[in-house]
N, C-alpha and C positions, 0 to 999 in steps of 0.2 A: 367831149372827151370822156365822160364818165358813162358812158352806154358805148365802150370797145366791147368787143366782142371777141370772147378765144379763136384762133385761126381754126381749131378743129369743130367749131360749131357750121352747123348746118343752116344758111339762111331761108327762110320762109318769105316767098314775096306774097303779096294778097292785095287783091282787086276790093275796095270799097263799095258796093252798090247800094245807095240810100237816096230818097229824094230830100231829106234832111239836110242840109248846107252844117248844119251843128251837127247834127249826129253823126257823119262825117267826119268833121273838126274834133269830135271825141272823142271818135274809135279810133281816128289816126292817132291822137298825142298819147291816146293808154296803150294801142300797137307799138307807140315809138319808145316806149318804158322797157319794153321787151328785146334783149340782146339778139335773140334769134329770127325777129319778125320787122319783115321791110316791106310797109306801104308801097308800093308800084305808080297805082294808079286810083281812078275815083270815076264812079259815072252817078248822073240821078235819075236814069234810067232803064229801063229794059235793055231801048236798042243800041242805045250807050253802052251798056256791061257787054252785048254781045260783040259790039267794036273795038273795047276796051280790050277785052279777053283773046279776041283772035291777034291780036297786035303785040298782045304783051306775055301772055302766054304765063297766068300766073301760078303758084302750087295752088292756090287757093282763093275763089270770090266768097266771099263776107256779102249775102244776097240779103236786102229786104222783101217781104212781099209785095205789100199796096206801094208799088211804083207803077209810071204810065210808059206805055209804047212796051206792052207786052209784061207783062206782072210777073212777079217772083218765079214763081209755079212756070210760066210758060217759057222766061229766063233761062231758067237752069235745066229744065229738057234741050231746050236750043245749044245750051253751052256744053252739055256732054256730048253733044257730035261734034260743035265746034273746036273745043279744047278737053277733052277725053281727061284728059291728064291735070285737070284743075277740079279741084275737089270744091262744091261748093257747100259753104255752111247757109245754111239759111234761117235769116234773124228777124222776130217779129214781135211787136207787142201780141199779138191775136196767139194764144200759147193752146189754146184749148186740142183737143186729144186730133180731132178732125184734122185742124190744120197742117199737127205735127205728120201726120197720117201723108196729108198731101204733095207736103215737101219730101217725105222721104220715095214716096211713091214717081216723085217729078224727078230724083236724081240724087238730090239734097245727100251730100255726107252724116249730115246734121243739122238738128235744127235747136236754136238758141233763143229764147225768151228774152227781149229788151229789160224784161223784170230781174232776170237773174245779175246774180255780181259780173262785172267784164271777166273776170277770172275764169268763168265757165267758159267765156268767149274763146280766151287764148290757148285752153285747154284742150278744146273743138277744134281749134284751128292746129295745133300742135297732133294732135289724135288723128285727125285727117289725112294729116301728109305721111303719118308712121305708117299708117294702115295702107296708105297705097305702093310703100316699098320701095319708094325712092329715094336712097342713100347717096 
């Protein structure tokens, strides 16, 4: 009861893609701290998020890189023909200038360093959905 949310707030659903069973378990309970952001869904991998995402159809996949059955990078090219309209952030420990480069060049709305406080995280995920206009 104490994470209501005002009737005039804007809910954010978002798609988990980790092969992390914890990392997972941790972005969901720090997502669930947040009035505006509702966990959906979870895959721990590529063609997982790509099934996840056509089904569920979320404002937002939360993408790791290094997952199997098609990697971050090849995820989120796939996912903006499949879901246009789902902005993906894309979260990695591997932070260097290249990778950042890759995700955004793949689709990526953004991309998020594991190093950084989650705060960056909800901020990206928040930023994402303003930027694509949908009120």
């Amino acid at each position: 009861l104490f994470n209501q949310r005002p009737k005039d707030v804007r809910m954010i659903s978002v798609l988990l893609v980790d092969d992390d069973e914890r990392v997972r378990q941790g972005l969901r309970m720090r997502l669930g701290l947040e009035v505006d952001l509702h966990v959906v869904g979870e895959a721990h991998d590529g063609a997982e998020a790509l099934r996840q995402a056509a089904r569920l159809q979320p404002d937002v996949v939360v993408m790791d890189i290094q997952i199997a059955h098609l990697d971050g990078f090849q995820a989120t090219a796939e996912l903006r023909v499949i879901t246009p309209y789902s902005a993906v952030i894309m979260l990695s420990l591997h932070d260097d200038l290249l990778t950042q480069e890759q995700a955004l060049e793949s689709g990526a709305a953004a991309f998020v360093s594991k190093r950084e406080p989650s705060d960056r995280l909800v901020a990206a995920i928040r930023r994402s959905v303003a930027e694509t206009g949908d009120e």
